[in-house]
C-alpha positions as CSV (number, residue, x, y, z in Angstrom):
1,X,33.0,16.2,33.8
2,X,34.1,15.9,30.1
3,X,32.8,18.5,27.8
4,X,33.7,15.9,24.3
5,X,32.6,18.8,22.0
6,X,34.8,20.7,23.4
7,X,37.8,18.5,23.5
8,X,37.0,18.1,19.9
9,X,37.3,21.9,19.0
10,X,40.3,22.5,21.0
11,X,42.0,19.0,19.4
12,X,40.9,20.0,15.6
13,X,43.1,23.6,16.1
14,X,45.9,21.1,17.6
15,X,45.4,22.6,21.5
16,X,45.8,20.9,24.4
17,X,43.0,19.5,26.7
18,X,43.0,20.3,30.2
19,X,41.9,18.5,32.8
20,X,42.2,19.3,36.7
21,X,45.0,21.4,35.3
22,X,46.1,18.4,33.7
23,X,47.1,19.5,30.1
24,X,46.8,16.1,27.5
25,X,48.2,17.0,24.0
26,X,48.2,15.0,20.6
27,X,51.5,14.8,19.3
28,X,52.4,15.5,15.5
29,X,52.4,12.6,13.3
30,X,56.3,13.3,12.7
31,X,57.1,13.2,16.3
32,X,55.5,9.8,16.6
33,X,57.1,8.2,13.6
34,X,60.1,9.3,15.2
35,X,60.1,7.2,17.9
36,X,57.9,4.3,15.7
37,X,54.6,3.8,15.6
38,X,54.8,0.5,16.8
39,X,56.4,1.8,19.8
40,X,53.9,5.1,20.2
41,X,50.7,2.3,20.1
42,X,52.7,0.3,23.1
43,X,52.5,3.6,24.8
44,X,49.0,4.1,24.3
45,X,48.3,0.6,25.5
46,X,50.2,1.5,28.4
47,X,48.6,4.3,29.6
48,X,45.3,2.9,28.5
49,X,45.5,-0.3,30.9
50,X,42.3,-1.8,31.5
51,X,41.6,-4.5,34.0
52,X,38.0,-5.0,32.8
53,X,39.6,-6.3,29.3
54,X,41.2,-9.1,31.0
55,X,39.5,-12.3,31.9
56,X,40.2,-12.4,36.0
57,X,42.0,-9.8,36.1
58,X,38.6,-7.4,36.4
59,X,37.5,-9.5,39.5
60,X,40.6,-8.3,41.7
61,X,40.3,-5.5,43.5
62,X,43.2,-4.0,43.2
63,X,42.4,-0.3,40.8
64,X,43.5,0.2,36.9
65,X,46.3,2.9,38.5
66,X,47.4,0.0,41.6
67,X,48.5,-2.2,38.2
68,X,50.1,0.5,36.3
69,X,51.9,1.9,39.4
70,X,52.6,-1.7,39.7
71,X,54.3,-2.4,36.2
72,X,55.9,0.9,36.3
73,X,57.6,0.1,39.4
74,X,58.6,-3.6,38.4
75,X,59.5,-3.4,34.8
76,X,61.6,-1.4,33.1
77,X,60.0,-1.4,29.2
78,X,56.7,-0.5,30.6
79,X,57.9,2.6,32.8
80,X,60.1,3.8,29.8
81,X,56.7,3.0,27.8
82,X,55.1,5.5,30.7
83,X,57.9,8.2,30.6
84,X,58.0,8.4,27.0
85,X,54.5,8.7,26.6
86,X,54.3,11.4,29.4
87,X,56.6,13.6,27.3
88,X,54.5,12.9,24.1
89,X,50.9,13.2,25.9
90,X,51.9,15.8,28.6
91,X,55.0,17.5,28.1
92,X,55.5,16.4,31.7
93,X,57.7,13.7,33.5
94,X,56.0,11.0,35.3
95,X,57.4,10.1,39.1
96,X,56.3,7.6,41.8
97,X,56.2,9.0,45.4
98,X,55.9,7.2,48.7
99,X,53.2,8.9,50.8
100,X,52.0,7.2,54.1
101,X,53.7,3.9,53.0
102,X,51.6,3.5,49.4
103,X,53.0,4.7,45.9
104,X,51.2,7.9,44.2
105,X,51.5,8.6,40.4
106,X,52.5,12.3,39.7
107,X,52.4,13.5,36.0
108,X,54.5,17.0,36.8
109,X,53.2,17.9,40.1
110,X,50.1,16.5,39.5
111,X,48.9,13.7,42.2
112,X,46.9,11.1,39.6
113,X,43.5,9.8,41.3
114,X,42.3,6.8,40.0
115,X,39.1,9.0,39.0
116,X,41.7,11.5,37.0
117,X,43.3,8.2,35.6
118,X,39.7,7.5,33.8
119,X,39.2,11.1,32.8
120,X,42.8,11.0,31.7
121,X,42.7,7.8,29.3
122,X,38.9,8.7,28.1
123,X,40.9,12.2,27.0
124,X,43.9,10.2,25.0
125,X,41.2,7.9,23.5
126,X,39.7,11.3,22.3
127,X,42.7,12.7,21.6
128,X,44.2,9.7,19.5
129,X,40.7,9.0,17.9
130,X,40.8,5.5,19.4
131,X,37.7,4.2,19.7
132,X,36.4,1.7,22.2
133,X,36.0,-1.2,19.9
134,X,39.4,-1.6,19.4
135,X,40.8,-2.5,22.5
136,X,37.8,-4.6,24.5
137,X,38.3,-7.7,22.5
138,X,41.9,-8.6,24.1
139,X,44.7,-6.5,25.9
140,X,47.6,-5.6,24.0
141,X,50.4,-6.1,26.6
142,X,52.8,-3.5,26.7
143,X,55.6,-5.2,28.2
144,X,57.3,-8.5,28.8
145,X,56.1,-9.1,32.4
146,X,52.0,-8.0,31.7
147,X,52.6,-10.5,28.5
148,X,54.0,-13.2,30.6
149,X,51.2,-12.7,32.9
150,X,48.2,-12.1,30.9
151,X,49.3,-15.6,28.5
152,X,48.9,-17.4,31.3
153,X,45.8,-16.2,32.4
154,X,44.0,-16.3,28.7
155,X,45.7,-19.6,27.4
156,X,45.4,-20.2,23.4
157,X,43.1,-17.1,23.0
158,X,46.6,-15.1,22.7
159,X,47.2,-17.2,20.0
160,X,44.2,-16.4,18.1
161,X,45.1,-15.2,14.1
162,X,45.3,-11.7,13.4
163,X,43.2,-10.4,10.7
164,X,45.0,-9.5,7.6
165,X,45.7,-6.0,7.1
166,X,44.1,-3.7,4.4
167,X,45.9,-0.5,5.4
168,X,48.7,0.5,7.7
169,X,49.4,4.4,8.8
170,X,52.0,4.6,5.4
171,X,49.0,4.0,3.2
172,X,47.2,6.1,5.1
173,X,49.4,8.8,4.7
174,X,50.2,8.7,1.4
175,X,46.5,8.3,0.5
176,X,45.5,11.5,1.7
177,X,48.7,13.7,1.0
178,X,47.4,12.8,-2.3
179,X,44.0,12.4,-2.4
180,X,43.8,16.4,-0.3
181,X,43.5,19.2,-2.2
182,X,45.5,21.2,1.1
183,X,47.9,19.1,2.3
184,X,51.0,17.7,0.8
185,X,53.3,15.0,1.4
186,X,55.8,17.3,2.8
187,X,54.1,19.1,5.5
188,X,51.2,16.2,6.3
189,X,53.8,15.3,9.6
190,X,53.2,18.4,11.2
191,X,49.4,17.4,12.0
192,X,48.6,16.1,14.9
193,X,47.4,12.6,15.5
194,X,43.9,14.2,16.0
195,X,43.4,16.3,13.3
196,X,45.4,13.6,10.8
197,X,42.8,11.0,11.2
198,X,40.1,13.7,11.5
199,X,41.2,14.7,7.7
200,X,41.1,11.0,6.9
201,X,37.7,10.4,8.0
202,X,36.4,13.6,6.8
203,X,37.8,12.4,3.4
204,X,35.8,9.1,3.4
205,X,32.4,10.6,4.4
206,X,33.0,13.0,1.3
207,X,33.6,10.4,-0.8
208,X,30.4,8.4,0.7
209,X,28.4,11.6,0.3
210,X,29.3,12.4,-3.1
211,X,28.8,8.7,-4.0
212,X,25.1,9.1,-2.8
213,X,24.9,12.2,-4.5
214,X,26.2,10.9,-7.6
215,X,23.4,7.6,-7.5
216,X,20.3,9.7,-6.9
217,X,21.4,11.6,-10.0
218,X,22.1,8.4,-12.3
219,X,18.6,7.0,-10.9
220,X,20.1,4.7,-9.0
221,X,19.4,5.1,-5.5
222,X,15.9,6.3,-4.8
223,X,16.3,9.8,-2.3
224,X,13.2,8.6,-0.5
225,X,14.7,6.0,1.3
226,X,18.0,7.2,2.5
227,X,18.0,10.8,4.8
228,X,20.4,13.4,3.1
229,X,21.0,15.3,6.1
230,X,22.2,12.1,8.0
231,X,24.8,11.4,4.8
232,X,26.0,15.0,4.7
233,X,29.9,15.6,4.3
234,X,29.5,17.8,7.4
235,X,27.9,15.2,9.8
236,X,29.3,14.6,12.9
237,X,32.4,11.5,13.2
238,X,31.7,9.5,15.8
């Protein structure tokens, strides 16, 4: 079972997560703008393939690891998608293996059950502070044949508009390298994904909390109604 407090502790200090000897990392922000962050969230969609999150698709019976075995096996961006990620996440290489005529995922020499799979993607979701509302609304293909296949199967709801964007991850960083009293634009890369949105949150519930604080002083917000200990700049994220 998952112990998500201490997944947190270990991710905050920037150590790995082990599960079923399985160790999950989260890579420094400067080794994920190195390969793009466009590309890094196609590998996180990749490894976070969901069948429940597509219309039909949950109704097969085929398992979440039968499909990515599947792509891995029949498309080339995916699997690189896969074995790029598997360095980043893992520090391990990924290989398929024929045993009594099916395919088996190994990540190192680790044989990948599909109830390590879900222990494995809850983990990165952790790991990448992803959280579940952002990915049941559609599936963000990672690769050319799941996009060809999934537009067929959800018709003009792939075409639905995006929402415009407020913020992207360079106003993100740039906001707190300068906004933090600790960390500066030089060495904000070497945080991990983890603990750089971690900072980022921890920032904005400051903010909120010194707002708060700064209203029931002026008068303007009455302490009765709100609960101080729930608005605390030490509350727990979710």
């Amino acid at each position: 079972m998952i112990n998500i407090d201490e997944m947190n502790l270990k991710l905050l200090l920037s150590l790995p997560i082990d599960i079923d000897g399985l160790k999950i990392y989260s890579p420094s922000l400067k080794s994920v703008i190195a390969i793009g962050y466009e590309n890094y969230n196609r590998i996180l969609s990749s490894w976070l393939f969901d069948k429940n999150k597509v219309p039909d698709l949950e109704k097969m019976e085929q398992s979440n690891l039968n499909f990515i075995i599947y792509f891995y096996e029949k498309d080339p961006d995916f699997r690189n998608h896969i074995n790029t990620g598997s360095k980043l996440l893992f520090k391990e290489e990924v290989s398929v293996i024929f045993e009594n005529n099916s395919p088996s995922l190994y990540i190192g020499d680790i044989r990948i059950s599909s109830e390590l799979l879900n222990s494995v993607q809850a983990a990165i979701k952790i790991s990448n502070k992803i959280p579940d509302k952002v990915i049941d609304e559609e599936f963000n293909p990672a690769n050319s044949k799941a996009e060809e296949f999934i537009k067929k199967i959800m018709g003009d709801r792939a075409k639905k508009p995006q929402k415009k964007q407020v913020n992207n991850l360079h106003s993100l960083i740039s906001g707190l390298s300068w906004k933090s009293n600790n960390i500066s634009i030089l060495d904000i890369g070497e945080l991990s994904i983890y603990q750089f949105y971690d900072d980022y949150y921890r920032l904005e519930n400051i903010d909120h909390y010194n707002n708060i604080m700064t209203g029931i002083y002026n008068g303007n917000i009455d302490s009765t109604k709100i609960k101080i200990q729930e608005n605390s700049w030490a509350k727990i994220i979710d």
